[in-house]
LOFIFI-933725 format. One record per residue (C-alpha): x, y, z; residue in one letter. Coordinates in steps of 0.1 Angstrom, whole numbers, padded with zeros to 4 digits, always signed. Each point is the difference from the previous one (the first is absolute). Example, Ala and Ser with C-alpha at 12.3 -4.5 7.8 and 13.67 -1.06 7.14 Angstrom:
<nodes>
+0123-0045+0078A;+0014+0034-0007S;
</nodes>
This chain:
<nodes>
-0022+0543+0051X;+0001+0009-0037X;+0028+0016-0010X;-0004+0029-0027X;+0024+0029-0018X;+0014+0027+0008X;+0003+0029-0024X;+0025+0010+0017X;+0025-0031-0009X;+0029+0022-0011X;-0003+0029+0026X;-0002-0030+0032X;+0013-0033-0013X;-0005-0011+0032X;-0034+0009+0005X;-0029-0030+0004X;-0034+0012-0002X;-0029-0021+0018X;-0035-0001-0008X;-0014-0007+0038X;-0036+0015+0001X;-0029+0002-0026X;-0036+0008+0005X;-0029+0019-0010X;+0012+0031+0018X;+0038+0002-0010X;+0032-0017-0016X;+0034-0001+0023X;+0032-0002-0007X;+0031-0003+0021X;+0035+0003-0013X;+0030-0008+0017X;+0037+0012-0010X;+0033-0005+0016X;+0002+0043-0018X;-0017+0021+0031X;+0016+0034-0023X;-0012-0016-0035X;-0032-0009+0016X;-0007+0032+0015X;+0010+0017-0033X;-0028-0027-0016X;-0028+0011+0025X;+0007+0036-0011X;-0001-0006-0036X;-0037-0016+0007X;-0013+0025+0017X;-0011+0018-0031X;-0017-0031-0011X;-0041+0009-0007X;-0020-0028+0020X;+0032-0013+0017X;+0004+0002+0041X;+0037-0005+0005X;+0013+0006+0042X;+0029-0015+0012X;+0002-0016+0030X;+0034-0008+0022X;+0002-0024+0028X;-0038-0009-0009X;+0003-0035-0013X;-0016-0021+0030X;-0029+0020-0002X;+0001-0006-0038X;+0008-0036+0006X;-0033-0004+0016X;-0023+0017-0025X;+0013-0023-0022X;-0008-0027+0021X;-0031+0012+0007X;-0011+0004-0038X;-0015-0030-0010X;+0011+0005-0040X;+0034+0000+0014X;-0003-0037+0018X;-0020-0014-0031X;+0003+0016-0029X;-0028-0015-0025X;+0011-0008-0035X;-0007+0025-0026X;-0018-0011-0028X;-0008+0022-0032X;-0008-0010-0033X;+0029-0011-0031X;-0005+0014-0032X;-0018-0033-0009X;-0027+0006+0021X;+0015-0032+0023X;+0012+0009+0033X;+0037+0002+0013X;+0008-0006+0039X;+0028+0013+0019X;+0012-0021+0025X;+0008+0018+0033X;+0036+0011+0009X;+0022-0020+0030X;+0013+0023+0017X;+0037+0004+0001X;+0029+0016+0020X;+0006+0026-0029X;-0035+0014+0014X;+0011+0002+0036X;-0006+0036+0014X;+0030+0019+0005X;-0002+0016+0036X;-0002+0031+0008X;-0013+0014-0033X;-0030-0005-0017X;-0024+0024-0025X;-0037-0004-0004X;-0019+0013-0029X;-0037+0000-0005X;-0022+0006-0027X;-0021+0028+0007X;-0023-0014-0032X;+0002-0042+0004X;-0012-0025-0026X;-0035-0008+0001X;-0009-0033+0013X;-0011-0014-0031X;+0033+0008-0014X;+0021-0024-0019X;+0035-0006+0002X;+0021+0011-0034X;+0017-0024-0019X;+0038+0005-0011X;-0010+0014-0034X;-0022+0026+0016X;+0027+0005+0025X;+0022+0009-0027X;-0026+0023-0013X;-0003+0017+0029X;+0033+0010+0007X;+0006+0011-0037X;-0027+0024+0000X;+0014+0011+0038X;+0035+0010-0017X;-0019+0021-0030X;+0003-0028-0023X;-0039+0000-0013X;+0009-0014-0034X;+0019-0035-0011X;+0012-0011-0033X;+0003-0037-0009X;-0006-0026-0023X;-0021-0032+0011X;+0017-0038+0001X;-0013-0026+0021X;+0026+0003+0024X;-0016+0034+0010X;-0034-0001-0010X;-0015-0007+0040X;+0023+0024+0012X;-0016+0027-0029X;-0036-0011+0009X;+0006+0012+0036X;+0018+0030-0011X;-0028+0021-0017X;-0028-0011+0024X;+0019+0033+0020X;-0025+0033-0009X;+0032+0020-0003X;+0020-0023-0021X;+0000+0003-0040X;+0020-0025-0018X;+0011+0005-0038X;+0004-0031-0024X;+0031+0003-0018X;+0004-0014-0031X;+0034-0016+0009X;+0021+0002+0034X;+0025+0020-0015X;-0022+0029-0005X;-0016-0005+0028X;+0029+0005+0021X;+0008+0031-0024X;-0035+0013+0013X;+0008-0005+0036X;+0030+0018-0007X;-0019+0033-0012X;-0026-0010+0029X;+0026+0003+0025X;+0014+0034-0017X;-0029+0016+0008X;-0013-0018+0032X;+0031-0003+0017X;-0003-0040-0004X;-0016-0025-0023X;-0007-0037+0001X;+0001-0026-0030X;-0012-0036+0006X;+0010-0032-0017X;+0001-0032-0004X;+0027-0026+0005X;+0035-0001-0021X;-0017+0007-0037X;-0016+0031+0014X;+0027+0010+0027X;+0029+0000-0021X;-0020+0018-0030X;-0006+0026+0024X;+0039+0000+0010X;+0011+0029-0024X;-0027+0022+0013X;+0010-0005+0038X;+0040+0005-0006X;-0011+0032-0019X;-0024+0010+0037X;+0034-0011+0017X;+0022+0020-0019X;-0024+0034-0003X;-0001-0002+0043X;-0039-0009-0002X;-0019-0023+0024X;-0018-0029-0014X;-0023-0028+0018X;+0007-0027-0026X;-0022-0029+0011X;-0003-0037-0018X;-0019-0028+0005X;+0023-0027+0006X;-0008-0045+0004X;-0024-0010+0030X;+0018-0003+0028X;+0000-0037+0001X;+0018-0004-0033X;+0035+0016+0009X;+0005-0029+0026X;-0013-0027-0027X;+0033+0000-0023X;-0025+0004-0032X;+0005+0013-0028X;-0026+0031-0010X;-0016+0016-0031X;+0018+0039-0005X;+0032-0018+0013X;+0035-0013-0020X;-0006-0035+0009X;+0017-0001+0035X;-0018-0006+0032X;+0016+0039+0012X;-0027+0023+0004X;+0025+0029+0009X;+0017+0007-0031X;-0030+0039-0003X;+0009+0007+0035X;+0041-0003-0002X;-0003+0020-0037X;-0023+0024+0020X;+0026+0003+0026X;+0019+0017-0023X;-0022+0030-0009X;-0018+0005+0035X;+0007+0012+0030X;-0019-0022+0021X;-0013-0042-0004X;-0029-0018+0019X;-0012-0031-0006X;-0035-0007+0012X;-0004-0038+0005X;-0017-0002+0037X;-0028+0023+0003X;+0014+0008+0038X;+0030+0020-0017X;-0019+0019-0023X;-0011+0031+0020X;+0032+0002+0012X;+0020-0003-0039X;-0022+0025-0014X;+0006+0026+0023X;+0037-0007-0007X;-0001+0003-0032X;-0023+0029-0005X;+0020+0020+0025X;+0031-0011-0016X;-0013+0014-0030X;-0013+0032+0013X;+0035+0006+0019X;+0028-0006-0022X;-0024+0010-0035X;+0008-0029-0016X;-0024-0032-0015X;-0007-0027+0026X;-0010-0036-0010X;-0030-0021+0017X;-0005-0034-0011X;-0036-0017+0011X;-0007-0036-0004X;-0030-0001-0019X;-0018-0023+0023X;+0001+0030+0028X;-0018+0030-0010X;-0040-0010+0010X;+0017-0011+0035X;-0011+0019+0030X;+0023+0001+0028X;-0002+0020+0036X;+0028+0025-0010X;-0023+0014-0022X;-0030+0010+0023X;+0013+0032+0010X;-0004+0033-0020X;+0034+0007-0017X;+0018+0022+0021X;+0020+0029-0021X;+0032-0008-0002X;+0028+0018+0018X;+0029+0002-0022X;+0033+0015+0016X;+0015+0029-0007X;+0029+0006-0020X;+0030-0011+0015X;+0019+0039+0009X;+0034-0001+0020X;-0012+0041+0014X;+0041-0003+0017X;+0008-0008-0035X;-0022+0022-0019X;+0010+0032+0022X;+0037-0006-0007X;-0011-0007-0040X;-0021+0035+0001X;+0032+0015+0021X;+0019-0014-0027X;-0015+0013-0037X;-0006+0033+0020X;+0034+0006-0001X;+0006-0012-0033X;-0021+0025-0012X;+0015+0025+0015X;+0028-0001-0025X;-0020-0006-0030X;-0006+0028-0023X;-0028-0017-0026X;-0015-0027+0022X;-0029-0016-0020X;-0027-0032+0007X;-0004-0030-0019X;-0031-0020+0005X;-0003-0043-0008X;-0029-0025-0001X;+0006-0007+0033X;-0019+0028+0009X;-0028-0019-0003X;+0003-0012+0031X;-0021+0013+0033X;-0002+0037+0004X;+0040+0003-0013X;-0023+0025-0025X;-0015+0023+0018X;+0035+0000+0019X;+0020+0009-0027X;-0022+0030-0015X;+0005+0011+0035X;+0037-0002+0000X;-0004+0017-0037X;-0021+0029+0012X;+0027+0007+0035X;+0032-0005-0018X;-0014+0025-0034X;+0025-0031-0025X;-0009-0011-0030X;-0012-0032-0007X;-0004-0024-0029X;-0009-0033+0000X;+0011-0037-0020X;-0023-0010-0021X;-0011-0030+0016X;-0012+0031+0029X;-0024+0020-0029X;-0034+0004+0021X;+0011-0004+0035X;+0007+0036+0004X;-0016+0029-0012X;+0009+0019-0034X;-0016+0030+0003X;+0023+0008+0030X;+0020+0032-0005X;+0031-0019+0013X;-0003-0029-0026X;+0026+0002-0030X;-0012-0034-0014X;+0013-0033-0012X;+0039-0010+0006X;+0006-0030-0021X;+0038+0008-0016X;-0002+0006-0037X;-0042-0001+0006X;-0005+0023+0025X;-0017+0031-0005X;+0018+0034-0014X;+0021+0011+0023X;-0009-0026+0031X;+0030-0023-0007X;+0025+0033-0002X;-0011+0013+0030X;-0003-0036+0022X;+0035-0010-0015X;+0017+0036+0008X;-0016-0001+0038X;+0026-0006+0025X;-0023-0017+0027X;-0030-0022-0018X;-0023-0016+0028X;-0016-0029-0011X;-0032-0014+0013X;-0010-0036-0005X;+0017+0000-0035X;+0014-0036-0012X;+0023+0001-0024X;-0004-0023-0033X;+0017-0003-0035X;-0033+0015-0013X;-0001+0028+0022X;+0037+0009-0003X;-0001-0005-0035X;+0022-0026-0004X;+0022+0011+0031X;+0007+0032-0020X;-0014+0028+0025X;+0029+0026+0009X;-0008-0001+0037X;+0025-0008+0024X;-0008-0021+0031X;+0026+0026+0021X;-0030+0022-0007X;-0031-0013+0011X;-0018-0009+0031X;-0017-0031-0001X;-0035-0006+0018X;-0011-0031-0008X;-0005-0040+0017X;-0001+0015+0039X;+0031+0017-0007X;+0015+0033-0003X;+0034-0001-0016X;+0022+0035-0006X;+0020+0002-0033X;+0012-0037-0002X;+0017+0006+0039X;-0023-0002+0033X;-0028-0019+0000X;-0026-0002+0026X;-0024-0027+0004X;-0035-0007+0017X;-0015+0030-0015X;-0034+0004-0018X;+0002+0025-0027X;-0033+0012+0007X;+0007+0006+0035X;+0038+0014-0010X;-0017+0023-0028X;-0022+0019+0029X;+0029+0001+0023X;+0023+0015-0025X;-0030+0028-0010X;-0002+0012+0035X;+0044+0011-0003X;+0007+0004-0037X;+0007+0030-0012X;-0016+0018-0031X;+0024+0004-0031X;-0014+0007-0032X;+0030+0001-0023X;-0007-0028-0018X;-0033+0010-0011X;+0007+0033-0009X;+0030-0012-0026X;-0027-0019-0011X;-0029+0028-0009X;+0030+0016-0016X;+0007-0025-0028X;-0031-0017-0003X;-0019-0001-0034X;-0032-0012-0006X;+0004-0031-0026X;-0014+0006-0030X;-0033-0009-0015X;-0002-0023-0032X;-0019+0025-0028X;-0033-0014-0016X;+0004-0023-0023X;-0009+0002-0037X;-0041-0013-0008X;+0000-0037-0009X;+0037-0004+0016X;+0007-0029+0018X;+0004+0004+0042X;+0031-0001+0014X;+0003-0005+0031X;+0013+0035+0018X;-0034+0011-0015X;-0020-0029+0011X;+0013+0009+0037X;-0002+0041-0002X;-0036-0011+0001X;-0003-0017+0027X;+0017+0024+0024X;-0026+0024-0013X;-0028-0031+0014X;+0013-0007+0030X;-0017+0008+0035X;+0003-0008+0032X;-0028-0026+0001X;+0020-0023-0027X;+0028-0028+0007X;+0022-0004-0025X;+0018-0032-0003X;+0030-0005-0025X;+0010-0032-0007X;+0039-0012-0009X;+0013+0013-0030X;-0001+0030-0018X;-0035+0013+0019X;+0024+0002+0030X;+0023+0031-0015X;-0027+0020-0015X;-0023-0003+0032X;+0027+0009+0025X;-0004+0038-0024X;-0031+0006+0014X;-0003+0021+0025X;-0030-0012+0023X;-0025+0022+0014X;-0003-0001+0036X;-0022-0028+0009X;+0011-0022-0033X;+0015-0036+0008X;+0024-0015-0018X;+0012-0037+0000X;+0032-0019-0014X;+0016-0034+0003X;+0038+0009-0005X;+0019-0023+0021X;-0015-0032-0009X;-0013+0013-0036X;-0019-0023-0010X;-0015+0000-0036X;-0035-0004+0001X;-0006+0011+0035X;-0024+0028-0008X;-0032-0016-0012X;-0005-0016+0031X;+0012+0027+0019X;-0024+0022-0017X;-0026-0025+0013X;+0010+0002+0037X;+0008+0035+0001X;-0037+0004-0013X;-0018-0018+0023X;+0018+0013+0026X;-0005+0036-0014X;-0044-0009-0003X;-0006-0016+0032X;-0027-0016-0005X;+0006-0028-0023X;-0020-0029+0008X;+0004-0041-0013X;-0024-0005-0027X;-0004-0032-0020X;+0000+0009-0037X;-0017-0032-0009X;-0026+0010+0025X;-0004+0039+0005X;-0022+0012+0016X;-0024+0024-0013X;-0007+0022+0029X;+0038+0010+0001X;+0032+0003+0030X;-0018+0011+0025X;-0031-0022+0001X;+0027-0026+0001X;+0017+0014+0029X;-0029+0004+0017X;-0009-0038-0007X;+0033-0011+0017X;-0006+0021+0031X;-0030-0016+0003X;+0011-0036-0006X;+0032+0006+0028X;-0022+0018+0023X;-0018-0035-0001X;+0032-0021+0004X;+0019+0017+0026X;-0026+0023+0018X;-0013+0033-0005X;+0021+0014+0027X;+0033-0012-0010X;-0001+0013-0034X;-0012+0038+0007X;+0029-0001+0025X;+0023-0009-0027X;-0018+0021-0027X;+0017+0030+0021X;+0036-0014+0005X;+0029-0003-0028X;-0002+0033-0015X;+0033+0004-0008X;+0028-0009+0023X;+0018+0013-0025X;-0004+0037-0003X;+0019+0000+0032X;+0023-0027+0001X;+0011-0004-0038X;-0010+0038-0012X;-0007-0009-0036X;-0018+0017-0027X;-0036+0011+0017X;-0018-0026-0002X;-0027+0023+0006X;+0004+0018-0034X;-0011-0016-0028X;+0018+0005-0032X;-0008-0008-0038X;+0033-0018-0009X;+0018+0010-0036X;+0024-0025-0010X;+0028-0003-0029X;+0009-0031-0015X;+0021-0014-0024X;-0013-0027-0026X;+0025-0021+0010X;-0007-0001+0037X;-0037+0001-0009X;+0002-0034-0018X;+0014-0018+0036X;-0029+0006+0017X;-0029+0013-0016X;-0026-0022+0004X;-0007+0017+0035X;-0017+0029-0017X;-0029-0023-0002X;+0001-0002+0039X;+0001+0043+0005X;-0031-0006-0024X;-0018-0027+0020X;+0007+0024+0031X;-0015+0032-0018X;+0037+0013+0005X;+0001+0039-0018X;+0041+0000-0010X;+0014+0024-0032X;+0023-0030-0015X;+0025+0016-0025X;+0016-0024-0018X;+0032+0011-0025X;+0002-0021-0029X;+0035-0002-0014X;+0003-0037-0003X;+0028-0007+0024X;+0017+0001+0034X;+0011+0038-0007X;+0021-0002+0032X;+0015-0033-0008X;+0011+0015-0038X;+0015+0030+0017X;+0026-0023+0023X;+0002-0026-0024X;-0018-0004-0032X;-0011-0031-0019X;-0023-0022-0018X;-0013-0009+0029X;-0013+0031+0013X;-0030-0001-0026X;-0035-0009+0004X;-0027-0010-0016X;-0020+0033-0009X;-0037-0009+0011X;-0031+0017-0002X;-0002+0013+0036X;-0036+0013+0002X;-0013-0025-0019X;+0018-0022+0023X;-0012+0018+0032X;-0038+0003-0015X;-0002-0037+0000X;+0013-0007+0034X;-0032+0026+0009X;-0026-0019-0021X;-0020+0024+0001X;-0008-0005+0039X;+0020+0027+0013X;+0004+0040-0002X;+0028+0005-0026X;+0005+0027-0023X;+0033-0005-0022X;+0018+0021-0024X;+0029-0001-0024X;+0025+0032-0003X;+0021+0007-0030X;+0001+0040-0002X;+0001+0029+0027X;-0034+0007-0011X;-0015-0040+0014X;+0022+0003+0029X;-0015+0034+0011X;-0038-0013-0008X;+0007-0034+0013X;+0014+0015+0035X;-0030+0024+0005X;-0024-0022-0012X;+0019-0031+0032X;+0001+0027+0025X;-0037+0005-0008X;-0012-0038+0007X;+0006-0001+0036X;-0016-0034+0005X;+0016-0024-0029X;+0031-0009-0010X;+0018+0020-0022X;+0027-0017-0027X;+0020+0021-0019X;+0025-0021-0027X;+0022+0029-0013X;+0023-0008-0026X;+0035+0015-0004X;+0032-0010-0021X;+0021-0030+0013X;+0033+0024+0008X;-0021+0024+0018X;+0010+0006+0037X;+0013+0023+0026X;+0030+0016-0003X;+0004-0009+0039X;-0001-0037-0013X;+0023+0006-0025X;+0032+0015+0025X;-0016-0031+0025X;+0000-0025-0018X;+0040+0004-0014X;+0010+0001+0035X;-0019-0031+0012X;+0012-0014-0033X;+0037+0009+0011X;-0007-0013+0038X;-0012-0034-0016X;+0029-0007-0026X;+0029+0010+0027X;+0024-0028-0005X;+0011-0025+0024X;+0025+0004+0029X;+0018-0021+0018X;-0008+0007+0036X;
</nodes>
């Protein structure tokens, strides 16, 4: 019997599934659980399946028994044979059966494949495997950088029709572009190869980790044989250890497989995928590189969609939680909301604009929350960041006497520098599966999404807050028109672009001063809006920019710039259907072309990945210098961004907590530098700005060439900043330099 996974793994840990039958006609499957409830709940879940017969079956295993018996691919199973990416041939050696395979009486579950293989259909390799389940989870695009540790397991990759890789121009970046990918997508996947591209990708991964994003970080590792044969490897530090990526990986994932013994494999990548998926966090995959053309009986059936569990919701707990802020409120005379990244998460969105619209409060958001709720609403005040918030958001959040916070996580950047006037005896916290009331009772098990809808049904309306906020509320004011030939500031520079913005545009700010003048704009309904404040990385942007853009188009497609072709993206596509309709049967691939359309739109609720967006991102000239060479790959991709960098030659954010020498750079020529990374083989159009009048002909002249890449280097003066950066940056300062105690 040969043994293969079950998607499954972290709903019915002890579920074994059984290939027993296979012929021209149909594909069975048994699986047997000690979990009759869980397995019941399984069957459920599959009955919405397209092309998948599940029925459930109780006391039914002798007759079950003899089908088996009867089926003559169960007694002798042939060896499945399918071509390497050599051309050679790999074998799989037939499975001995074990007692971990031993049916469980009374239960068993048969599905069948209403649509089956063909006959002249081969068996996937572990590569393709990989593929396959990618593009199943909405993950159509990957981002890597080539080594010969991974270079079989990338030649198996992008046979997949639906599969688009992206050639970074280091792992760094690429992992950055994941990143975006997976802000858009709802998950991303970067692949590298062993310890010199792992650990260059590190940064990029603690940065997923930290900004709650899931990540399918896969790296080629040794051949199998080699971690038994106390050598000593290229790409390692001279010791016969071949674990040091995996324990630094460890650190900065929420889930580790290694894939040594192609009988694990189905089984580890369904654990770490789900993983992944579940907890929103990067998981790690290591693959011997010897492994990826093998074929192996685990990897015969269509994938089926994987059946992730719920969120874990106490409803005992939850009702006593609701019961509980219910008659808090009560006594509260200016009850307002406060929403946090964490919102991100599931439907915990569309929950709390429900709770917003029953319960008539206020709300304003962190800024790490900008773009996750809409700022058009008539109930939205705006940004509460201390001494950055907007006028009269941090007066009225600071004066409430009941603040309900959703999915907020409190930082020294957010709190600016642990200087927010908000009392914990004053807020209820809804956050990490718990519910906790004004630093007293705190109830645990409970979704917030699931809490959020309770709590809608039995709040009730008080608009006090809101209406002492339409009392005092002014406008801000808008910087007047500066003087012809006057060089931009930057309050100018970004009254502009609120008058540009849509809701078909992304904007992406990266760390430093781009972060304070971007969280001003108010968005237009429909505009997204991305930030990396947690982990604030410098340099993060550009490949986010990339990621965020590919996701955004769709459609990018793996094109060799050595060798393009001339008949463009979709004659290639077309060419790789083709070629893997050869391979693996025409049958099998239209089956898949119609699965993996986005797990995500339900499970992870992103930003639409149906909506494409033009993305406008702001950039420093410092940050731009970490990672700029991966413009040249949103050229080679035909990405369309609106890159604005601000020259002021320096970390302005650094100077501002702590200024030095050091926070200089060397003042390059950007769009000369940028125009020859494009050699002339791309669509780039590229402008410098020194006066109001350039930036208002450069802007229309970028919105106006939809299809290339836009570069906009505007110069401003070295002490030129927000005045949000300004009050921030004293109190980081102060944070930083508190001296030592003795504790």
């Amino acid at each position: 019997v040969a043994t293969h996974s079950c998607p499954t793994l972290s709903v019915l840990p002890c579920a074994i599934c059984c290939l027993i039958a296979e012929d021209n006609s149909k594909m069975q499957t048994r699986l047997h659980a000690q979990t009759p409830r869980a397995l019941r709940s399984h069957v459920s879940s599959l009955s919405h399946v397209p092309n998948v017969r599940a029925s459930l079956t109780v006391g039914s295993a002798k007759v079950r028994n003899s089908e088996a018996a009867s089926s003559p691919a169960a007694a002798s199973p042939a060896p499945a044979v399918s071509p390497d990416g050599n051309g050679t041939h790999a074998t799989v050696t037939k499975h001995k059966a074990s007692k971990s395979v031993a049916p469980v009486q009374p239960q068993s579950l048969t599905i069948a494949t209403s649509q089956p293989p063909s006959a002249s259909h081969h068996v996937p390799n572990l590569g393709v495997h990989i593929a396959n389940r990618l593009v199943e989870v909405g993950c159509t695009t990957v981002f890597g950088v080539p080594g010969d540790f991974n270079l079989l397991l990338l030649d198996q990759l992008i046979k997949h029709p639906q599969l688009n890789a992206v050639w970074c121009c280091n792992e760094l970046n690429a992992g950055y572009a994941a990143d975006g990918y997976a802000r858009k997508r709802g998950i991303g996947c970067l692949v590298v190869t062993f310890t010199v591209g792992g650990l260059s990708a590190l940064n990029a991964v603690a940065g997923a980790y930290s900004e709650d994003l899931p990540l399918i970080v896969i790296s080629g590792t040794p051949n199998s044989n080699d971690y038994s044969s106390n050598r000593i490897l290229h790409h390692t530090i001279g010791l016969p250890d071949f674990n040091q990526q995996l324990r630094a990986m460890k650190e900065f994932t929420c889930c580790q497989v290694t894939i040594t013994h192609i009988e694990d494999a189905a089984r580890l990548i369904d654990t770490a995928i789900s993983a992944a998926i579940k907890y929103r966090k990067p998981a790690y995959i290591e693959v011997s590189c010897n492994l990826p053309a093998v074929v192996h009986p685990s990897f015969t059936r269509l994938p089926v969609p994987y059946n992730l569990p719920v969120p874990h919701n106490n409803k005992a707990s939850m009702d006593a939680a609701v019961d509980a802020v219910v008659k808090a409120l009560a006594s509260a005379v200016k009850p307002v909301l406060l929403a946090g990244p964490q919102l991100r998460k599931g439907g915990a969105r569309t929950a709390f604009m429900k709770l917003v619209e029953a319960s008539k409060f206020p709300m304003a958001i962190l800024p790490d929350a900008k773009g996750l709720i809409d700022e058009t609403h008539p109930q939205f005040m705006g940004l509460y960041w201390g001494c950055a918030s907007w006028p009269c958001v941090c007066e009225v959040v600071e004066s409430s006497d009941c603040v309900i916070t959703v999915g907020v996580v409190w930082t020294d950047y957010t709190t600016c520098g642990y200087s927010l006037l908000l009392s914990m005896d004053k807020i209820i916290q809804v956050a990490g599966e718990r519910v906790v009331i004004k630093s007293g009772t705190t109830f645990g098990c409970v979704d917030a999404e699931y809490f959020m809808n309770a709590l809608a049904e039995k709040v009730q309306p008080n608009s006090m807050a809101m209406d002492n906020f339409k009392r005092m509320y002014v406008p801000p004011g808008v910087p007047p028109r500066q003087l012809p030939g006057e060089g931009i500031i930057t309050t100018v520079l970004y009254k502009h672009i609120q008058d540009m913005l849509t809701p078909d545009m992304a904007v992406i700010a990266e760390t430093g001063d781009a972060w304070f003048h971007t969280q001003t704009l108010r968005l237009p309904k429909g505009t997204e809006y991305q930030i990396q404040m947690r982990y604030g990385s410098i340099g993060w942007s550009v490949g986010c920019v990339l990621g965020y853009s590919a996701a955004a188009k769709g459609t990018v497609r793996h094109i060799d710039g050595a060798q393009r072709p001339k008949d463009g993206w979709e004659a290639v596509a077309s060419r790789r259907l083709a070629a893997a309709k050869a391979e693996y049967g025409a049958s099998t691939v239209d089956m898949d072309a119609g699965m993996g359309q986005g797990l995500m739109a339900s499970c992870l609720d992103g930003d639409s990945c149906a909506t494409p967006k033009r993305v406008l991102a702001f950039i420093g000239d410092g940050s731009f210098q970490m990672s700029a060479q991966e413009v040249s790959t949103m050229l080679r991709y035909g990405l369309n961004p609106i890159i604005i960098l601000v020259n002021n030659r320096g970390y302005t954010i650094e100077v501002e907590i702590h200024d030095g020498p050091y926070n200089e750079v060397n003042n390059w020529n950007y769009t000369g530098f940028v125009e020859a990374l494009n050699n002339g083989q791309g669509k780039l159009w590229t402008a410098k700005v020194n006066t109001e009048e350039e930036l208002e002909a450069a802007l229309a002249t970028a919105q106006k060439r939809t299809q290339d890449l836009c570069f906009i280097e505007v110069t401003t003066h070295r002490e030129d900043c927000s005045k949000a950066l300004l009050e921030w940056g004293s109190r980081v300062a102060a944070a930083n330099g508190r001296p030592h105690m003795n504790h």
